[in-house]
N, C-alpha and C positions, 0 to 999 in steps of 0.2 A: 504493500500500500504506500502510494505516495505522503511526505509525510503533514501537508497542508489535510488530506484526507483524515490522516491518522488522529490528527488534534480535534476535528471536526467529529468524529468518533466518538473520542473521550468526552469531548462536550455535552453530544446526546446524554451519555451514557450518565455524566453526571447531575445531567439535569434530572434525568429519570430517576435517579437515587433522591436528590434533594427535594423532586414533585409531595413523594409522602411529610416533608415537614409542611412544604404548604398546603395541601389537605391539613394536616392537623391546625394551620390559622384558620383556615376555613371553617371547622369543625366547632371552634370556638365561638363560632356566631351563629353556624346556619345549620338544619336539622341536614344530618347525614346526606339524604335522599334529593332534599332539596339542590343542597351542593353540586352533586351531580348531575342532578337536572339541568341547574346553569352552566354545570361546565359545557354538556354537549350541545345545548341552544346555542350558545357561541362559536364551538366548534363549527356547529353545522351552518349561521346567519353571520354574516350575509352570503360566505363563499358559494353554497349551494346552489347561488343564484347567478350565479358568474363561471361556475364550474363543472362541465356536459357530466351529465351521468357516464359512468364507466360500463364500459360495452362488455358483453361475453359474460355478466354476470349477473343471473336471476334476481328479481327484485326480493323472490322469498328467500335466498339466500342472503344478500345482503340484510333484510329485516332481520334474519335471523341473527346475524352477525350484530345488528346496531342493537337489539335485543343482549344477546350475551354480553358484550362488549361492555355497554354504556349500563344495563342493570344488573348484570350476573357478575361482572368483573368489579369495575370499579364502585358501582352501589353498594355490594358487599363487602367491598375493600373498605369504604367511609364508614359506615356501616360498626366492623369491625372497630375500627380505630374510635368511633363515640364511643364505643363498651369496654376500651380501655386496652388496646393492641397499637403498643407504642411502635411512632415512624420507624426506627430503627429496625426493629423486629419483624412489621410489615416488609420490608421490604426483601429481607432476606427470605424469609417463609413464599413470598409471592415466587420467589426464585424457582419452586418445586413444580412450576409450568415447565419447563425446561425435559423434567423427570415424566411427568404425566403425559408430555403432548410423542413422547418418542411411545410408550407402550399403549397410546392408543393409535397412535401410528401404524405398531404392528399389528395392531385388530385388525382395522382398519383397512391397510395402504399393503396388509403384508410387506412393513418395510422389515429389515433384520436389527434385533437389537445387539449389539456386541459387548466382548467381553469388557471392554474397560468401565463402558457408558453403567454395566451391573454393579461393580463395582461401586462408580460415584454416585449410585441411585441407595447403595448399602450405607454409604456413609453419609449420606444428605439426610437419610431418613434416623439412622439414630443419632444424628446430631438434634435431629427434630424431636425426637423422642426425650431425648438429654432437655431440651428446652420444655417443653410443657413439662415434663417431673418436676423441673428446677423453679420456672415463672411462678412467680408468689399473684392466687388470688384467683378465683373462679373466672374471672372477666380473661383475664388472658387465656384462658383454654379454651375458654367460647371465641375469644378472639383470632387464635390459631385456628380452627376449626372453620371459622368464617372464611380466611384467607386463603386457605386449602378449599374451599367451594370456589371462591372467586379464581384461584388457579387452575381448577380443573375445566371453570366456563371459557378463561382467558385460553387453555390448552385448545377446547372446542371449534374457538375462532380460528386457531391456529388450523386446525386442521379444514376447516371451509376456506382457507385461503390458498391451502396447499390446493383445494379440490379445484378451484377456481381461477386460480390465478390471475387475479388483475392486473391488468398492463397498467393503471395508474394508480399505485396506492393511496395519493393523495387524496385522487376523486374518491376514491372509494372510502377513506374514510371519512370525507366530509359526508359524502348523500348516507354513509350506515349513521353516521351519528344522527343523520334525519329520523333517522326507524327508532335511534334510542334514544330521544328526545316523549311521546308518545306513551311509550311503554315506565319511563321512568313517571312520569305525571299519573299515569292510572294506579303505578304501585305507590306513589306516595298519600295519594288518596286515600288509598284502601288502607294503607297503615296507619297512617296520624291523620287525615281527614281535611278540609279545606284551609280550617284554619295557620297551617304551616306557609301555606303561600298568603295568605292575605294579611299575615304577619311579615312578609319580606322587610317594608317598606323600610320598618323599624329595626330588624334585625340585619339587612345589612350593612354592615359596616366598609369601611374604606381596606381594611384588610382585607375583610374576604372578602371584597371585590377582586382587591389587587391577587389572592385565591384562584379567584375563577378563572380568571385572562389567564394568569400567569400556567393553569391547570392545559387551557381550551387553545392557547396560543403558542405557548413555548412549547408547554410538554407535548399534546397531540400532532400542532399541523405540523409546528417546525421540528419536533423531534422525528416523526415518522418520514416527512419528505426527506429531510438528510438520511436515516437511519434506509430506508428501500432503495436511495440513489448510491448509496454502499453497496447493499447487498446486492446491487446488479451490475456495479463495476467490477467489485472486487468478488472472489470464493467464498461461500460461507467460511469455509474452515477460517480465512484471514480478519472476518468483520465480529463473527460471534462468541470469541475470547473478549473481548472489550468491554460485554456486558456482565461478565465479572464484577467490573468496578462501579456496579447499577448497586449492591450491597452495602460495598464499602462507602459512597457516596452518602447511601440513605443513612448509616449509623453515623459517620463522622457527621454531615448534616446537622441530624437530631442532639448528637452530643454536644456541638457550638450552638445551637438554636436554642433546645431546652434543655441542653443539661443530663440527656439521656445517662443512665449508667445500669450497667448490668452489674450483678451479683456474680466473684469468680467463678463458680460452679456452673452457670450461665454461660458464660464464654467455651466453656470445655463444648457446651453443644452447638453455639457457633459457630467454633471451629474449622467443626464436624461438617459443617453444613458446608461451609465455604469449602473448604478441601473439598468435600464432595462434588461441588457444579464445577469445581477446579479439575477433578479428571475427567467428571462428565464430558463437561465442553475441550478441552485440550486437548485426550484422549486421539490418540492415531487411527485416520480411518479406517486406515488398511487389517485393523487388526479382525480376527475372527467372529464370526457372529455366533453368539450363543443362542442356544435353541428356547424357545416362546412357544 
């Protein structure tokens, strides 16, 4: 990779880490759901209107996509993080997309899983283990538990993307975020009821303003159009090590932000986790595939 590319990488990469403390200013003013809701309104207004629909890709497919995406991914993610699933934490745990979207891959896609990728799925998951043992306080296990749902819808995406493949991922996630605009307002309804939106006016704040753009505009359009014009320049194997430091980003982040700190027992599972997306992702192609 060129190294004007490479920096432009790292940038994504740690804005994606640092997104979860800004969800958490968010969090501080505006009901979970709502949050979300405004992120992808934005996402999706005004570009939608400026930007052709993307060709070759079923509209129920894409609903479905703007559906997981916008309320199974990150609605659970906000979500999560009101019930007390610190940025930090969120962000490595959301990692275990990674782990989920390769074994249902092999349902799926009959792709092969290999020997290493086993390995960093062994050690991702008892570092995961080491963590909810260790996280003090019911809310964190519910909030681990949350983000492993949201992983597995964000895995789902992954694989309607693979099925589809959009030639312009930009478009495509402006017009999905249209379908998850829709879907997020009927679920916030049915959960806390109108008064969550007719309360805006007062609740939000200039923070979680600066939140939502900063969610709808850094991290969506501008992280994704950089983050797919990688991934078609350059080999996966060369772009997808980078998001490694999506973890390290969200904890350093949350620890100058708020002050984050784990308990050393805590970090043993950690670790765990990082080593583990560490051979996941690194892991040599060529090596053997283990039988599924």
């Amino acid at each position: 990779m060129r190294p004007p590319h490479i920096l432009l990488g790292i940038l994504v990469t740690l804005i994606w880490g640092s997104n979860f403390s800004v969800i958490e200013v968010g969090l501080r003013a505006l009901d979970p759901f709502v949050l979300t809701t405004l992120r992808f309104v934005f996402t999706a207004v005004p570009l939608v209107f400026f930007i052709r629909r993307p060709q070759g890709v079923p509209l129920a497919a894409m609903a479905a996509y703007g559906i997981l995406f916008g309320a199974g991914l990150w609605g659970v993610v906000n979500l999560a993080m009101a019930n007390g699933m610190s940025p930090g934490l969120s962000s490595i745990v959301l990692q275990f997309t990674a782990f989920i979207t390769v074994i249902l891959s092999a349902m799926v896609f009959r792709e092969p899983i290999r020997a290493p990728q086993v390995i960093g799925m062994l050690l991702g998951t008892a570092g995961l283990a080491a963590v909810i043992h260790v996280a003090p306080g019911t809310s964190t296990l519910a909030g681990t538990l949350l983000i492993l749902l949201a992983a597995v819808n964000w895995s789902l995406c992954n694989l309607l993307v693979k099925r589809f493949r959009p030639p312009d991922m930009l478009a495509f996630v402006v017009w999905t975020s249209a379908f998850s605009v829709p879907a997020l307002v009927v679920l916030t309804l049915l959960a806390k009821g109108p008064g969550v939106f007719m309360a805006l006016p007062a609740t939000l704040t200039w923070p979680a303003m600066g939140s939502v753009l900063f969610q709808a505009y850094i991290t969506t359009i501008f992280g994704y159009a950089v983050w797919n014009h990688l991934m078609k320049t350059y080999p996966a194997s060369s772009v997808a090590p980078l998001s490694l430091l999506v973890p390290v980003s969200g904890i350093a982040t949350s620890w100058l932000v708020f002050g984050e700190r784990f308990p050393p027992a805590l970090w043993l599972g950690v670790a765990l986790i990082l080593v583990g997306i560490a051979v996941f992702v690194l892991a040599p192609r060529l090596s053997k595939p283990a039988s599924v």
